[in-house]
N, C-alpha and C positions, 0 to 999 in steps of 0.2 A: 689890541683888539677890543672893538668896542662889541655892547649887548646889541647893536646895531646889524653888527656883519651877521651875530646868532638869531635874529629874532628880529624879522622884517618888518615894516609896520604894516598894518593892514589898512586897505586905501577901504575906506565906503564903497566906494564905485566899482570895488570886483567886486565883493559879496552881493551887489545886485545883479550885476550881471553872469554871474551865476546861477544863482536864482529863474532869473530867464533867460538862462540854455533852454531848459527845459519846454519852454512855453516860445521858442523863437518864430518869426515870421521871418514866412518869405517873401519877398513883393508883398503882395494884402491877403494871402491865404495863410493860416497857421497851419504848423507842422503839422498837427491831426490830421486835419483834410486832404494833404498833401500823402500822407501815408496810406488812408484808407483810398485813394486813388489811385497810389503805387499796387498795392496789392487784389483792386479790383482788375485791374490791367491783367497781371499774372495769373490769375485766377481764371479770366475769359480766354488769355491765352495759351493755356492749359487745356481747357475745355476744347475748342477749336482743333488743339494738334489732337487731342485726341478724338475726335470724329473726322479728322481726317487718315489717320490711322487704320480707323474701324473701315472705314468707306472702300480705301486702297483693299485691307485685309480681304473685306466680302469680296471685292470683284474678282480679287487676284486667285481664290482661291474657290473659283465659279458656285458662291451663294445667291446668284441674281436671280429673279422668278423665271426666266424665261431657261435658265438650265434644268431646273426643277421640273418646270414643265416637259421639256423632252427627253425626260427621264421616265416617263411612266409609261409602262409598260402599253404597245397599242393591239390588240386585239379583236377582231373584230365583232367575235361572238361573243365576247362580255361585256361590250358596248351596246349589242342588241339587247342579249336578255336584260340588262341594267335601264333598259328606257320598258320593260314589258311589268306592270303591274299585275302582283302575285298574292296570291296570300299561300301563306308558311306555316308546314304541318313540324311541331318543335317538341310532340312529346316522346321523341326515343331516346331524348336522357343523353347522359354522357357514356362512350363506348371507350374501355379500357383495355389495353391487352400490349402488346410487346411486338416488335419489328422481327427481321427475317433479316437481322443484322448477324456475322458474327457474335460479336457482341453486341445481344439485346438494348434494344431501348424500349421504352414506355411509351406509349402514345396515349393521350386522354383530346378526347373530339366530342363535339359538341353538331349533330349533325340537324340544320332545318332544312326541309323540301317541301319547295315550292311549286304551286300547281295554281294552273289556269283560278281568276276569280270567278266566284261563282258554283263552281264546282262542286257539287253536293255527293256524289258516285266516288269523285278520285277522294273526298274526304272519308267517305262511308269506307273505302279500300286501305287508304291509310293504314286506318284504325286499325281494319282486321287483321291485314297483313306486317302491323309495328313489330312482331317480332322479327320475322323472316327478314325483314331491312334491316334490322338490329343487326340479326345474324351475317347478310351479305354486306354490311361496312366493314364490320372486323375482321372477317375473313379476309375482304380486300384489304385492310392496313396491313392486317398479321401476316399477310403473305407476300409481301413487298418490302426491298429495306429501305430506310430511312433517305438515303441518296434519290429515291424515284419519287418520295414524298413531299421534299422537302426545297421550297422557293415557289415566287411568283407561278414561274410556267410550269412546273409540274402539280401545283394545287389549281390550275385553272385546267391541267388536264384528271388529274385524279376527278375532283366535280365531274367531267363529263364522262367520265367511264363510270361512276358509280350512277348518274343519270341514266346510263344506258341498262346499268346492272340491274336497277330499282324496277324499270320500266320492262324489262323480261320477265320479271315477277308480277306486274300490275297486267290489268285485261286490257284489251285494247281501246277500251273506252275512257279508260283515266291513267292516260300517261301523266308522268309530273312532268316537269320546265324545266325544272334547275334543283342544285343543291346546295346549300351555303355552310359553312360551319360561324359559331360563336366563339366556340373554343378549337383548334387544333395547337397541337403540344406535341413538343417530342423530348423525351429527359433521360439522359443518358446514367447509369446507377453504376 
């Protein structure tokens, strides 16, 4: 056995081309370019599957504007009074008090009414009469349960029953228009 078979010689010509593995070309791009092109590909193709994803998702699962849109409630008297400019009597405060549930709940409201602009008599009334509307809110929540208060269509009829309520109290010369709340709340304890 010679030190030949244990201990190869080493040619010049691999320890260079060793050396540049690292730095090889292909055709006339180096390796670099060649990589940062592979992974801009993937990167955009990533992107791509995922907006196409999203796009399926939305439609599939009816987020498109035009469902939204015929989902809102169509009413015709809150389409009127919402084109009639008002101005809004907003100091009776928040009104506290409990349902006519079984089991109580809390209601905190925030009630504004709205009256003709202009209107100097239905203001003057307002005023004098803010308790008495105080008093006929709460009575009307406290005396109702929470099921006849609560969604779209029974706070657009609650508004016009206490509309009607407010206005048997006022004189016939300053009816209000409408009722809005800031706040309505119902919290179960």
């Amino acid at each position: 056995m010679s030190d030949e078979e244990f201990y190869p010689e080493e040619d010049g010509g691999e320890g260079e081309s060793t050396a540049a593995a690292g730095k090889k070309k292909i055709g006339f791009l180096p390796a670099v370019v060649i990589d940062i092109l592979k992974w801009s590909a993937i990167v955009i193709g990533a992107i791509i599957f995922i907006v196409v994803v999203v796009v399926i998702t939305v439609n599939t699962m009816g987020g498109g504007s035009q469902a939204t849109v015929s989902r809102l409630p169509q009413h015709s008297e809150f389409e009127q009074t919402a084109l009639e400019e008002l101005e809004w009597f907003g100091q009776i405060g928040d009104i506290r008090g409990s349902t006519a549930d079984q089991v109580r709940r809390t209601f905190i409201i925030s009630p504004h009414i709205g009256y003709t602009t202009g209107s100097d008599r239905t203001l003057q009334e307002l005023i004098r009469r803010q308790i008495q509307i105080h008093e006929t809110i709460a009575v009307y929540f406290s005396s109702r349960p929470v099921v006849e208060l609560q969604g779209v269509e029974n706070r657009e009829r609650v508004k016009r029953e206490l509309r009607e309520a407010i206005n048997r109290i006022m004189s016939s010369e300053a009816q209000i228009r409408d009722v809005a709340f800031t706040r309505y709340e119902f919290i179960e304890f």
